[in-house]
N, CA, C and O atoms as a DFTB+ gen file, in Angstrom:
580 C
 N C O
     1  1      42.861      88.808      26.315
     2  2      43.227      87.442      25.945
     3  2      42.128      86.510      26.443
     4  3      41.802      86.621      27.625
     5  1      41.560      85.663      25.728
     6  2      40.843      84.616      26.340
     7  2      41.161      83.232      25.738
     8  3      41.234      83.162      24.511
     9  1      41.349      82.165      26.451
    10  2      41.645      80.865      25.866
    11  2      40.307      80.086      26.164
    12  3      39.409      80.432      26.930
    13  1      40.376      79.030      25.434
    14  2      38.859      78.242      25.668
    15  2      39.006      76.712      25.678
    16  3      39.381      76.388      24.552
    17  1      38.906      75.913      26.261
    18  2      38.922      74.631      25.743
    19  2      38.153      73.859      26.351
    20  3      38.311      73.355      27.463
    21  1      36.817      73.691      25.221
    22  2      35.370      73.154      24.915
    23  2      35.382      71.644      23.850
    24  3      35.858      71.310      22.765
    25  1      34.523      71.028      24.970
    26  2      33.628      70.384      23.920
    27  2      33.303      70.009      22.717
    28  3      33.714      69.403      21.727
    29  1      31.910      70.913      23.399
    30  2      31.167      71.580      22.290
    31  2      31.738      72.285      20.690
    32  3      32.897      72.644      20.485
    33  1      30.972      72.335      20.009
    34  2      31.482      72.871      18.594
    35  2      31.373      74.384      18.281
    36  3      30.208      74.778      18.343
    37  1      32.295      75.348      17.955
    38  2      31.832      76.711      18.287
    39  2      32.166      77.108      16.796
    40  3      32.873      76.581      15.937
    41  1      31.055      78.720      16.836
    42  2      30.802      79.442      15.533
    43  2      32.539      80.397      14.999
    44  3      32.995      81.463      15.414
    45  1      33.016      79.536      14.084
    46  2      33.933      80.385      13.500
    47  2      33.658      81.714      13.265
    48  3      34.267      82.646      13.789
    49  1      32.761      81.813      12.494
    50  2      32.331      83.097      12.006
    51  2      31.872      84.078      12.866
    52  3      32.017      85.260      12.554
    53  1      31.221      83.689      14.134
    54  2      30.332      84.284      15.317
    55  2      31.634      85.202      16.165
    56  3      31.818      86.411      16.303
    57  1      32.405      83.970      16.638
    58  2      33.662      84.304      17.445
    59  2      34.877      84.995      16.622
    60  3      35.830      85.485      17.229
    61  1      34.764      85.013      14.712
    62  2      35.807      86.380      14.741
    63  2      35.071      87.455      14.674
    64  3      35.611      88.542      14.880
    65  1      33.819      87.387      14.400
    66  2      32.931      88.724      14.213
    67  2      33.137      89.392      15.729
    68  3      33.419      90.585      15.840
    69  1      32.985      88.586      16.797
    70  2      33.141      89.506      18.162
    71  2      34.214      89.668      18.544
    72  3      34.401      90.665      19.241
    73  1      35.425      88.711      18.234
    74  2      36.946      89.157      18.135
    75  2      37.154      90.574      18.089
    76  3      37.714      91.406      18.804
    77  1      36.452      90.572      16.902
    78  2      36.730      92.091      16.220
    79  2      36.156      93.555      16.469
    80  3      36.490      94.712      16.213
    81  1      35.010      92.818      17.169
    82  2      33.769      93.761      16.757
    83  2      34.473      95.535      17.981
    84  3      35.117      95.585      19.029
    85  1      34.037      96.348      17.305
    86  2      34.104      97.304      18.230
    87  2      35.244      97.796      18.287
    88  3      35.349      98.777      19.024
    89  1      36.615      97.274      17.483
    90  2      37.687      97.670      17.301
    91  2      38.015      98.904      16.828
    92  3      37.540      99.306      15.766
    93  1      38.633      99.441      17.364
    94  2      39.071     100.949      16.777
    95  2      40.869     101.159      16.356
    96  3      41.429     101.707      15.406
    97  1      41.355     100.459      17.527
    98  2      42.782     100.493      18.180
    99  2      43.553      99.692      17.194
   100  3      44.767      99.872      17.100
   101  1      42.952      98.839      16.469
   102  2      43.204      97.827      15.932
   103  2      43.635      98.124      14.315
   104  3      43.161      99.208      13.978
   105  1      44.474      97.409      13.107
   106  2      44.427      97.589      12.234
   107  2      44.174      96.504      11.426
   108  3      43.528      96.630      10.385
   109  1      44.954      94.651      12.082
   110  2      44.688      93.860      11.575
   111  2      43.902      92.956      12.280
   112  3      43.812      92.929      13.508
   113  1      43.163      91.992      11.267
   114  2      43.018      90.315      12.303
   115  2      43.373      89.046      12.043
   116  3      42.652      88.427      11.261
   117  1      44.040      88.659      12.375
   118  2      44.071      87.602      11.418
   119  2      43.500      86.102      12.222
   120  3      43.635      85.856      13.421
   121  1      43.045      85.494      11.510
   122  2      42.279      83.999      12.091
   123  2      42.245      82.942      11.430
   124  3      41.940      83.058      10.243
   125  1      42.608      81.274      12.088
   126  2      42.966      80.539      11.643
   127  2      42.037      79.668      12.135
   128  3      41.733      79.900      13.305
   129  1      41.412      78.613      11.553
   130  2      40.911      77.020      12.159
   131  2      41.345      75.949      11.659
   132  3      41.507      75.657      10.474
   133  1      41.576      75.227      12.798
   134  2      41.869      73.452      12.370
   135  2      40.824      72.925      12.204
   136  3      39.874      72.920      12.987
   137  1      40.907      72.373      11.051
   138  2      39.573      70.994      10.555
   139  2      40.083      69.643      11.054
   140  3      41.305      69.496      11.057
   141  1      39.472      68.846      11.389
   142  2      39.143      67.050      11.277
   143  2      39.155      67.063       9.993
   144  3      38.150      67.536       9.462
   145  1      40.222      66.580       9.135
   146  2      40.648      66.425       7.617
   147  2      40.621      64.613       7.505
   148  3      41.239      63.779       8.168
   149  1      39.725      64.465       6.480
   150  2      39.637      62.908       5.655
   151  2      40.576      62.167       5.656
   152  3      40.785      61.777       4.508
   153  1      41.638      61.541       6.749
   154  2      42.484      60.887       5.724
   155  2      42.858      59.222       6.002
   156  3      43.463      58.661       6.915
   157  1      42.395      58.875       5.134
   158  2      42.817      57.480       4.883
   159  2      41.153      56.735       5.401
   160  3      40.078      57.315       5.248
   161  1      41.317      55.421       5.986
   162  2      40.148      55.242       6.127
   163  2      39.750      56.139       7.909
   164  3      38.520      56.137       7.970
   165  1      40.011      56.452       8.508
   166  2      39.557      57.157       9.589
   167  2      38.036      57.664       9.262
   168  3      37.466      58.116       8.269
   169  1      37.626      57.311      10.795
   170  2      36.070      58.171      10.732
   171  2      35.678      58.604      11.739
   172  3      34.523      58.742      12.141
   173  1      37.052      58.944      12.400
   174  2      36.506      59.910      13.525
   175  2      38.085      60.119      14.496
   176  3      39.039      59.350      14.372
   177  1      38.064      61.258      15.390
   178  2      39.175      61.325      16.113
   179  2      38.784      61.776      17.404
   180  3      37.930      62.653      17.534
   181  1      39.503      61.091      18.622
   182  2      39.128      61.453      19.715
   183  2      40.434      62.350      20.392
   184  3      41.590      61.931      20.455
   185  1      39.943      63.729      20.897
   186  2      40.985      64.803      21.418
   187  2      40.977      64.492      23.028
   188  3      39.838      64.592      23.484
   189  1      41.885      64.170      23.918
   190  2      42.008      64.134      25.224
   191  2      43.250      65.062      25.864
   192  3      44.328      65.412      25.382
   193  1      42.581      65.319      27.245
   194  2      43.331      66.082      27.658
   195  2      43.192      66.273      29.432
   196  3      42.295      65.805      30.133
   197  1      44.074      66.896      29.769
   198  2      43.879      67.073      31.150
   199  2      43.435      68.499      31.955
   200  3      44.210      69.434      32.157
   201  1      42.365      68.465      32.266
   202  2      41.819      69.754      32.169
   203  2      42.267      70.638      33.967
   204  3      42.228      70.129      35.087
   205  1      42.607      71.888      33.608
   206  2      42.815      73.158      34.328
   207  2      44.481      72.643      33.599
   208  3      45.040      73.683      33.250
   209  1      45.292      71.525      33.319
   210  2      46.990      71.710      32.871
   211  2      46.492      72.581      31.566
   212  3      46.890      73.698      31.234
   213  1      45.515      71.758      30.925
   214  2      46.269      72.104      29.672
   215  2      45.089      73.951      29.288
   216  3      45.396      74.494      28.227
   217  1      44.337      74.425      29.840
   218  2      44.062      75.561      29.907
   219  2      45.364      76.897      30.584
   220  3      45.603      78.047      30.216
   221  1      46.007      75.943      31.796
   222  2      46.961      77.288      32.156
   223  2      48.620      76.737      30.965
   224  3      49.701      77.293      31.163
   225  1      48.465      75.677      29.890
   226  2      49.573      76.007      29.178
   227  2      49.326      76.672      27.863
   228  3      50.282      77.031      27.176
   229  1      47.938      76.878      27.431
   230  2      47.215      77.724      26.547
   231  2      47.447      79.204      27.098
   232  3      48.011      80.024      26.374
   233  1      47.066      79.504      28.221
   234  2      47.286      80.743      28.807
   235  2      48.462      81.191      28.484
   236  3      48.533      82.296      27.946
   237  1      49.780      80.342      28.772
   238  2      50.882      80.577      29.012
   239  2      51.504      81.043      27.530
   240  3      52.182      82.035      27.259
   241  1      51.123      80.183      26.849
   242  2      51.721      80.348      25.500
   243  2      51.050      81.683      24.780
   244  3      51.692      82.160      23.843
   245  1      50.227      82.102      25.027
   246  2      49.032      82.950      24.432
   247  2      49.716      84.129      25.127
   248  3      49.951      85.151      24.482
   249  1      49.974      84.047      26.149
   250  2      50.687      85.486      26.946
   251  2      52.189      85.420      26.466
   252  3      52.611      86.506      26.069
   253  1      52.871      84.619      26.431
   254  2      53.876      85.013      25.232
   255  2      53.764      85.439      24.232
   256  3      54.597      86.292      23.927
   257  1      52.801      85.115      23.312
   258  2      52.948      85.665      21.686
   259  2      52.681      87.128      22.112
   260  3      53.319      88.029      21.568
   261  1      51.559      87.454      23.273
   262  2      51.661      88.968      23.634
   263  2      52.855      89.917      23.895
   264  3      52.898      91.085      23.507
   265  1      53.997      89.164      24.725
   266  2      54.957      89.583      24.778
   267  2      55.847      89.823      23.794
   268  3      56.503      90.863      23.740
   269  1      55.930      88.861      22.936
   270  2      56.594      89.094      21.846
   271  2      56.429      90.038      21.030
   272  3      57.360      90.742      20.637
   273  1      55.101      90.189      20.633
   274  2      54.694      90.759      19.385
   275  2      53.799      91.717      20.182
   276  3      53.293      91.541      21.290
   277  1      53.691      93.201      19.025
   278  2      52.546      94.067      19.931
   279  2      51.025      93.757      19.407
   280  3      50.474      94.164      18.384
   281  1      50.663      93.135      20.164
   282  2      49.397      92.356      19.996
   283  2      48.221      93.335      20.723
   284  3      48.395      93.701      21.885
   285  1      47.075      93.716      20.003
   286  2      45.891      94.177      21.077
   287  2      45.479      92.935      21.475
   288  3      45.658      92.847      22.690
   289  1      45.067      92.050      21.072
   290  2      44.394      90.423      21.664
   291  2      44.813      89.327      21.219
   292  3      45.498      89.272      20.198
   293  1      44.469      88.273      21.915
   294  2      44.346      87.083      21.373
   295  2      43.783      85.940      21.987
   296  3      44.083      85.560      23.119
   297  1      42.947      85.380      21.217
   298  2      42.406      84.342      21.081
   299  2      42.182      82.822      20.804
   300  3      41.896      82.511      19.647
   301  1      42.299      81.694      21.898
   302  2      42.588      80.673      21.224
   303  2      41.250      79.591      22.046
   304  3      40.896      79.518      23.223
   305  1      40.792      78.890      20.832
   306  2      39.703      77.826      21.009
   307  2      40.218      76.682      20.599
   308  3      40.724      76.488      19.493
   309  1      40.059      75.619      21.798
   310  2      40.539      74.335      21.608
   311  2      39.432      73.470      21.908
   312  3      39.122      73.438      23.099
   313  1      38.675      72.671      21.018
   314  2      37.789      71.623      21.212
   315  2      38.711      70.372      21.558
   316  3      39.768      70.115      20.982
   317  1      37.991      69.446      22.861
   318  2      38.233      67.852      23.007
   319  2      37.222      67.068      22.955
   320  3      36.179      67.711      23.071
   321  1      37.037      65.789      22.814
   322  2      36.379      65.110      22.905
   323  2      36.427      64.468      21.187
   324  3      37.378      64.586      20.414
   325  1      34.969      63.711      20.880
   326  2      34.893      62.347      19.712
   327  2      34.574      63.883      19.056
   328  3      34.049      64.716      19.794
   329  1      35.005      64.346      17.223
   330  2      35.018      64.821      16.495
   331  2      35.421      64.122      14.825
   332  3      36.467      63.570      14.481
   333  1      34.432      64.336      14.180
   334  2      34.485      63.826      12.810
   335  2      35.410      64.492      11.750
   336  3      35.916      65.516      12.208
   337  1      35.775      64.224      10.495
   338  2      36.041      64.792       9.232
   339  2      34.974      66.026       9.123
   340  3      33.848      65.918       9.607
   341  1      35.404      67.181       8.464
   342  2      34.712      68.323       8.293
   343  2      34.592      68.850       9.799
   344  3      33.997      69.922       9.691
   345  1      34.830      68.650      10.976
   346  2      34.050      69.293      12.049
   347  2      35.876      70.590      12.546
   348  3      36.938      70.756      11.945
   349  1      35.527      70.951      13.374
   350  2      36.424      72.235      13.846
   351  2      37.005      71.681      14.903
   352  3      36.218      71.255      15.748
   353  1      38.556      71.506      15.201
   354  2      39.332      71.647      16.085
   355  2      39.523      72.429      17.003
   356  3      39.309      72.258      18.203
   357  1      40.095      73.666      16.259
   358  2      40.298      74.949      17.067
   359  2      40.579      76.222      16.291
   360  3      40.434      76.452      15.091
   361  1      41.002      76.963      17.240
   362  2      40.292      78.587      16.343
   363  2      41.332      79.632      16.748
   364  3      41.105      80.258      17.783
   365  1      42.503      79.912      16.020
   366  2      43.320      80.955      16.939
   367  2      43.346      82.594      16.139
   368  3      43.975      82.727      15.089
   369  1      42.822      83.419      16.581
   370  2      42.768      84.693      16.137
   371  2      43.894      85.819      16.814
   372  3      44.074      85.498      17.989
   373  1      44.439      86.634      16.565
   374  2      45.626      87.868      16.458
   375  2      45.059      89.231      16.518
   376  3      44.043      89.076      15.841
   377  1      45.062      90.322      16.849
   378  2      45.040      91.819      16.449
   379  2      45.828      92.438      16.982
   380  3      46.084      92.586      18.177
   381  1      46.349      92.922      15.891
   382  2      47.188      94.294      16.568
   383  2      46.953      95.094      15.424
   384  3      46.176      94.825      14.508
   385  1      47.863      96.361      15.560
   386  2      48.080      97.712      14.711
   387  2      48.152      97.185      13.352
   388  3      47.261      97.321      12.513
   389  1      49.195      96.611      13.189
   390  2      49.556      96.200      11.905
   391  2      49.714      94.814      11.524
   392  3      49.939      94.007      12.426
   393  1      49.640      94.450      10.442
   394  2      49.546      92.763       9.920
   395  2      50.431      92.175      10.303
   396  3      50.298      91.109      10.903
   397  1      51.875      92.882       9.981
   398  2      53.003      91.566      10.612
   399  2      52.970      90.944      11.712
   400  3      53.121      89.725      11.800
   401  1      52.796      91.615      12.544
   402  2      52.751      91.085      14.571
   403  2      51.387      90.074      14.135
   404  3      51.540      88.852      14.135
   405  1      50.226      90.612      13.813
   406  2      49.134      89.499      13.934
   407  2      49.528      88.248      13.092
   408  3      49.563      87.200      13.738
   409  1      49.876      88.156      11.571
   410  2      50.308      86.934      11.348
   411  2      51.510      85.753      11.827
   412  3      51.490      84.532      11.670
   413  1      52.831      86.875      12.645
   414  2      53.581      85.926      12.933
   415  2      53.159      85.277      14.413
   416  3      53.346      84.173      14.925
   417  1      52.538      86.425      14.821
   418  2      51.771      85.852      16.086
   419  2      50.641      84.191      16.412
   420  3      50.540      83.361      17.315
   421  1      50.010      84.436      15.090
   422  2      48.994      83.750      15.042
   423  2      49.686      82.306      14.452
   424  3      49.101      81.232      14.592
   425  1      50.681      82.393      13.942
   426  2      51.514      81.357      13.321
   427  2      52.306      81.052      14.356
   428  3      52.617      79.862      14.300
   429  1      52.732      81.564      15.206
   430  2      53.731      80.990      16.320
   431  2      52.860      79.944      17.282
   432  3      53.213      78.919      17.864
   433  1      51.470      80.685      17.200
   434  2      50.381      80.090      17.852
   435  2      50.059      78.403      17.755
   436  3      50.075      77.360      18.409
   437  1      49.769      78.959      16.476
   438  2      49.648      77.661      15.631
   439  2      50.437      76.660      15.605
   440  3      49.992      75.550      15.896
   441  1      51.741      76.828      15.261
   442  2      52.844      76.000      15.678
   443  2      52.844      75.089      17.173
   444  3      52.922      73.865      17.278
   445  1      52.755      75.875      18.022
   446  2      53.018      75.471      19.618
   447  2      51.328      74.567      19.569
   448  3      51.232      73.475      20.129
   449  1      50.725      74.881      19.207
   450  2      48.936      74.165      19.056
   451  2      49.217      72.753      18.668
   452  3      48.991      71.699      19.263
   453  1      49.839      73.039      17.371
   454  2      50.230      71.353      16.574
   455  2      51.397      70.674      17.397
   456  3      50.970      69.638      17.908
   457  1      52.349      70.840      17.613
   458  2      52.971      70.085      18.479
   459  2      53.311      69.868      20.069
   460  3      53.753      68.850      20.601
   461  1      52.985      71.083      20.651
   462  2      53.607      71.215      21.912
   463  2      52.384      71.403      22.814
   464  3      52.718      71.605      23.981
   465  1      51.024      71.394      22.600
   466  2      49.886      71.675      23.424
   467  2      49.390      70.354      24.023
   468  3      49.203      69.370      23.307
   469  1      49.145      70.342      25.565
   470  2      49.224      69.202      25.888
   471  2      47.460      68.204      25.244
   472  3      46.426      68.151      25.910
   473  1      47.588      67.808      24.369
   474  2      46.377      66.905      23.977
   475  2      47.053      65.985      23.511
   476  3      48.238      66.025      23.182
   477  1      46.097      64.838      23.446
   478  2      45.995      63.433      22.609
   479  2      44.967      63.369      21.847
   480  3      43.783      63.688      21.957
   481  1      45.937      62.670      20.655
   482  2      44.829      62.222      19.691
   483  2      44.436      61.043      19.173
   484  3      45.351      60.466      18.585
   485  1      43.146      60.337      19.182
   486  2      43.115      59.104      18.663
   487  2      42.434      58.957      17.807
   488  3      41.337      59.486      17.984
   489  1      42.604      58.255      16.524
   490  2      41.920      58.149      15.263
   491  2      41.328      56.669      15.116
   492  3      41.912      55.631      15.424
   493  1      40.270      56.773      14.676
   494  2      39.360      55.175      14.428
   495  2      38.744      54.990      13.224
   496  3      37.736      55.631      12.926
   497  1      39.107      54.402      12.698
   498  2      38.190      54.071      11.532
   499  2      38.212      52.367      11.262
   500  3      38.251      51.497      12.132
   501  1      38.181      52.222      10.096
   502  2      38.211      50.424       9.748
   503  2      39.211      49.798       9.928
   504  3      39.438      48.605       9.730
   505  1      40.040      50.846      10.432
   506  2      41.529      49.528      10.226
   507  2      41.948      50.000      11.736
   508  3      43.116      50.126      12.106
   509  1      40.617      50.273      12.664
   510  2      40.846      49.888      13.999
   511  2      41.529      51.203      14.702
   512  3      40.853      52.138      14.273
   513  1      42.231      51.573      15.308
   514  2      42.237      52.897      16.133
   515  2      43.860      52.954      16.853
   516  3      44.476      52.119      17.515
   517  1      44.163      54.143      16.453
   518  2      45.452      54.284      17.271
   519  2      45.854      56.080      17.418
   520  3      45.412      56.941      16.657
   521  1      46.928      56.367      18.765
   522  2      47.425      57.258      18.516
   523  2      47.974      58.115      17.894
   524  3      48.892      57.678      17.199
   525  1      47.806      59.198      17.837
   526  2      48.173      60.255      16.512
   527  2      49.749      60.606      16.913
   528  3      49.787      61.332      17.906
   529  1      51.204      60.225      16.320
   530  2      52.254      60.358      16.603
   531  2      52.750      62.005      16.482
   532  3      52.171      62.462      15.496
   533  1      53.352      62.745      16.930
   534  2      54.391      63.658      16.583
   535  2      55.240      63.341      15.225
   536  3      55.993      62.416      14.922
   537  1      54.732      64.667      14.448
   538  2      55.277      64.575      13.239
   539  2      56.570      65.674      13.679
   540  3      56.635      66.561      14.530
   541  1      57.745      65.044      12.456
   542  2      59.188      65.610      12.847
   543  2      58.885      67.326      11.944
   544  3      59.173      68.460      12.326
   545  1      58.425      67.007      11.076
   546  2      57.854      68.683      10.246
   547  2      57.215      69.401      11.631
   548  3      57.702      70.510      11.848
   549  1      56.429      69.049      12.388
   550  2      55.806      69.915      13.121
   551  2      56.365      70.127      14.525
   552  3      55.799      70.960      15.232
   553  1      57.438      69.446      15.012
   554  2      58.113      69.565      15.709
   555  2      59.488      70.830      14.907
   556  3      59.752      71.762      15.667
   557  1      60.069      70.841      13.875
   558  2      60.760      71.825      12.852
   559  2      60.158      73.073      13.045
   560  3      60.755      74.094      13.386
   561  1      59.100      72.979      12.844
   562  2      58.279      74.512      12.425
   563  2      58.546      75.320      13.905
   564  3      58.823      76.518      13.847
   565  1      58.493      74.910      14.713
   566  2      59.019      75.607      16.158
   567  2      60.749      76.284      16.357
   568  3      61.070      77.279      17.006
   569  1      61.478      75.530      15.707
   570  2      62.593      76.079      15.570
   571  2      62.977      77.422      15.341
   572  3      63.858      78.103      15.867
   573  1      61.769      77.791      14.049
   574  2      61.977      79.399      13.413
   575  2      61.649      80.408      15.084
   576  3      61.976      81.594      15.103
   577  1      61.136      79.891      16.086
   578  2      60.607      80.718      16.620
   579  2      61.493      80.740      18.246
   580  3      61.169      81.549      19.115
């Protein structure tokens, strides 16, 4: 298991290639990224957070989906800081034996990422800058789990 939460902007492609690489044990992978998506006039979003909390509640959650599901790994990358439209959020990857455990895994992931991971978000563009609220859909999607 490794969790990450950087900065910096990291290689999607780089980090599932070594996810994977060398796997034998393994049957599936599955991998997901959040984009900085266009919307409205926004032109930029700032991610904050409190650092060593919100790495041991990444840990925490990440060692559950292990428990749950028979997982060989998992992987989760969380960028903070000023990030644009088109740029990468974060990065959560799954393996195990078989596909089901890695996708519901990687989706449970995902879920707890969008609503329950401790960050803030602030969006700025022309019509001036404010906090990114809790949506009631993404607070829902946790229920199934």
């Amino acid at each position: 298991m490794r969790v990450v939460v950087q900065e910096q902007p990291f290689d999607f492609g780089a980090e599932a290639a070594d996810f994977a690489k060398g796997r034998d044990d393994i049957g599936a992978v599955v991998t997901f990224s959040g984009i900085v998506r266009a919307d409205g006039a926004m032109t930029d979003m700032e991610i904050e957070h409190y650092p060593g909390m919100t790495e041991k509640a990444l840990a925490a959650i990440a060692a559950e989906a292990q428990a749950r599901w028979a997982l060989g790994d998992v992987l989760v990358i969380h960028r903070f800081g000023m990030m644009r439209p088109g740029e990468q959020i974060m990065m959560v990857a799954t393996a195990s034996k078989h596909r089901k455990d890695a996708f519901e895994a990687a989706e449970f992931l995902m879920d707890y990422l969008k609503s329950r991971a401790p960050f803030w978000k602030k969006e700025s563009g022309a019509g001036g800058e404010g906090w990114v609220a809790a949506r009631d859909e993404d607070e829902a999607a946790l229920d199934r789990w």
